[in-house]
C-alpha positions in Angstrom: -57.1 -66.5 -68.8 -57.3 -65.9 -65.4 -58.8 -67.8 -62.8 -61.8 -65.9 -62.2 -62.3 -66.1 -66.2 -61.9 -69.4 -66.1 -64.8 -70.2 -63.4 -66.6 -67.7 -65.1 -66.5 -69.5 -68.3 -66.8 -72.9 -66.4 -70.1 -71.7 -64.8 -71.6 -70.5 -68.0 -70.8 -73.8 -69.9 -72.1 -75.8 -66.5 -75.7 -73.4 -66.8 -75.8 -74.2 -70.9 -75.3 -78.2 -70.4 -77.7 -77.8 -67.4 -80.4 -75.8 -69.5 -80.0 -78.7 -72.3 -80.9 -81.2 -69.8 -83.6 -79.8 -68.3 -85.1 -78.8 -72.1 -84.8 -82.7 -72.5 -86.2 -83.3 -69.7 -89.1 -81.3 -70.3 -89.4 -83.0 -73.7 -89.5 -86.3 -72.5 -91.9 -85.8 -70.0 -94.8 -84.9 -72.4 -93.7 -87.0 -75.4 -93.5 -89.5 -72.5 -97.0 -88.4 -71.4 -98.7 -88.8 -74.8 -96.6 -92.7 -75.0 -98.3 -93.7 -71.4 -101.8 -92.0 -72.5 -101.8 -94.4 -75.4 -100.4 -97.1 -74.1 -103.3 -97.1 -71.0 -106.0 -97.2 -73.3 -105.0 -99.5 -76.0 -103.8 -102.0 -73.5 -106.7 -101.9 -71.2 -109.4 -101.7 -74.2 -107.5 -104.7 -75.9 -107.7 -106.6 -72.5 -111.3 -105.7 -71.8 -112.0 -107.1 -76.0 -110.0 -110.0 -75.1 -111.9 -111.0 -71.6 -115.4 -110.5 -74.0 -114.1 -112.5 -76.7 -112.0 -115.3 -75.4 -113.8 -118.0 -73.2 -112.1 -121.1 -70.8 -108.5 -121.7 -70.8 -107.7 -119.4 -73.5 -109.2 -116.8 -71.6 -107.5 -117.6 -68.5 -104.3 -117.2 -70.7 -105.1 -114.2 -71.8 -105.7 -112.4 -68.5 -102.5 -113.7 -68.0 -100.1 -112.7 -70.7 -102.0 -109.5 -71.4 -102.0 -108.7 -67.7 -97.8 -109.3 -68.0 -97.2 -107.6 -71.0 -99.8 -104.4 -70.5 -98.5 -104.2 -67.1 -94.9 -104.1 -68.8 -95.8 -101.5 -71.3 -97.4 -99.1 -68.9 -94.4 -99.5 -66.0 -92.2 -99.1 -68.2 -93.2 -96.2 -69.4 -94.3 -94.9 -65.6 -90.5 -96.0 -64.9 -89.3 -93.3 -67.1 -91.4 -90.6 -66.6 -90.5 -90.9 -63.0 -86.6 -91.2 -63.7 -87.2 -87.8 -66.0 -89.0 -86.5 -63.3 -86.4 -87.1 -60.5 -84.1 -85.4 -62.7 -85.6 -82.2 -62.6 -85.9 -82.2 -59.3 -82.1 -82.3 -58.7 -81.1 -79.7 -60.9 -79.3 -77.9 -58.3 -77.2 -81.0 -57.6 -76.5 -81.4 -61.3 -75.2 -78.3 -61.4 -72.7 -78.8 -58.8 -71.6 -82.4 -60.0 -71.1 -81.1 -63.8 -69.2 -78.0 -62.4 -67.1 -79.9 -60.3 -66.3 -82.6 -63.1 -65.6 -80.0 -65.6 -63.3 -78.0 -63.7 -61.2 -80.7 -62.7 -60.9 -82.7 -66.2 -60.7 -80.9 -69.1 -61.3 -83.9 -71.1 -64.8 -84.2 -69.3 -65.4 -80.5 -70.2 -64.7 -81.0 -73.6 -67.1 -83.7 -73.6 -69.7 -81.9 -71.7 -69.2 -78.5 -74.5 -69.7 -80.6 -77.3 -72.4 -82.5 -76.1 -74.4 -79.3 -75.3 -73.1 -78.2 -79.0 -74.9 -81.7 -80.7 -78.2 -80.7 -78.0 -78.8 -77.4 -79.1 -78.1 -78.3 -82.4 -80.9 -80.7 -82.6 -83.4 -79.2 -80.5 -86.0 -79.5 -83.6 -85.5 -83.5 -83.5 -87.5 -86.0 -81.0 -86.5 -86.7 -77.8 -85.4 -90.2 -78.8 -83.1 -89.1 -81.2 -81.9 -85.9 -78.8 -80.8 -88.3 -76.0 -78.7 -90.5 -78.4 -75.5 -87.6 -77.6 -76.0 -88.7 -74.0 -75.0 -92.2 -75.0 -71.7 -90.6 -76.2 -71.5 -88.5 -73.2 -71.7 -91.4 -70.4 -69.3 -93.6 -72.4 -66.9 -91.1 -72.5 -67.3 -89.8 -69.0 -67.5 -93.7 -67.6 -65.9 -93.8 -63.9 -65.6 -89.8 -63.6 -69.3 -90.3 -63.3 -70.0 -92.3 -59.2 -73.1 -94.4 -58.7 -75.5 -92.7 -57.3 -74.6 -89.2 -58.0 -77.6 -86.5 -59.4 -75.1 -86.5 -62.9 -75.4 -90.9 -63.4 -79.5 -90.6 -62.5 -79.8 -88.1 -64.9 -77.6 -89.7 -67.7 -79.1 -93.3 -67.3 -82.9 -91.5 -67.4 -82.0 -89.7 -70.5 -80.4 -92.8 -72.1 -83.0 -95.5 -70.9 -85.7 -93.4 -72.3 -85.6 -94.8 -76.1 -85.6 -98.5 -75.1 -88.4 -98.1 -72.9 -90.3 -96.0 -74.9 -90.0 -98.4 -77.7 -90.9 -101.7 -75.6 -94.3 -99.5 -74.9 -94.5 -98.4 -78.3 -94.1 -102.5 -79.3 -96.2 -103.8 -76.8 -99.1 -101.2 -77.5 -99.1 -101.7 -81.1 -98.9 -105.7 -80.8 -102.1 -105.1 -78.4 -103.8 -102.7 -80.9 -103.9 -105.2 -83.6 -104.9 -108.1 -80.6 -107.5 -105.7 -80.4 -108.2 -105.2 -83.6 -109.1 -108.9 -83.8 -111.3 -109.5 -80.9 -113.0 -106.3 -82.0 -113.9 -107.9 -85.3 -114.5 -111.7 -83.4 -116.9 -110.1 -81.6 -118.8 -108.5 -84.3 -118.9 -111.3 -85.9 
């Protein structure tokens, strides 16, 4: 293969692992959407059914610790959607940091072709369970990867994205059934 084949084929892989992020990325950002939707009005319904129900101290408490937690469940959740979002904005960065990694270790390209394989293999599945091949991807890349760069934003936004999603996902459904209760204290 010749050189120019070789960048050739080097530039094509780099636009295919580049397209699978940026489909991810695109996922994330409206499943992530629909998470934060929920999350808002479940926590701040609970809350208001809470401050109605609750009186004194306990409802002192309660503007506290719901005020924490909601707080948590919707920043987190803000936290990724932003860290998504900043990674389609560098696309054009990404694309010159996977290039350059791939065509100086072929072990990273390797890497890089079979996690765009896994990707576009599983484009039917969630976005949670898409970014789990990241994982795999950062660990094996580790220091080829430098703080700071467009390629470590984008792998720590794609891999942070199921924990956080779950803590909102846990949070809202703990304050759902909070709700749930104060909804039927008050009727009562």
């Amino acid at each position: 293969m010749s050189a120019d084949e070789e960048f050739d084929s080097i530039d094509q892989l780099t636009r295919r692992a580049i397209a699978s992020v940026m489909t991810l990325a695109r996922r994330a950002m409206a499943f992530g959407g629909g998470v934060l939707m929920i999350a808002v009005v479940v926590c701040v319904g609970s809350f208001l059914l809470g401050v109605a129900a609750l009186d004194g101290g306990m409802e002192t408490l309660w503007i506290i610790l719901a005020g924490f937690f909601g707080a948590l469940a919707i920043g987190g959740m803000i936290l990724a959607l932003w860290r998504i979002s900043a990674v389609r904005r560098h696309e054009d960065e990404l694309f010159g940091e996977v290039r350059a990694l791939m065509g100086r270790d072929p072990g990273a390209q390797r890497t890089v072709i079979e996690t765009v394989e896994v990707t576009d293999a599983s484009s039917d599945e969630s976005v949670v369970v898409a970014s789990r091949q990241f994982y795999t991807m950062r660990d094996n890349l580790g220091s080829d990867v430098p703080p700071g760069s467009a390629l470590n934003q984008a792998l720590s936004a794609i891999t942070t994205l199921p924990l956080l999603v779950l803590m909102t996902t846990f949070i809202t459904m703990v304050f759902a059934g909070l709700g749930l209760l104060f909804l039927i204290g008050l009727a009562l």
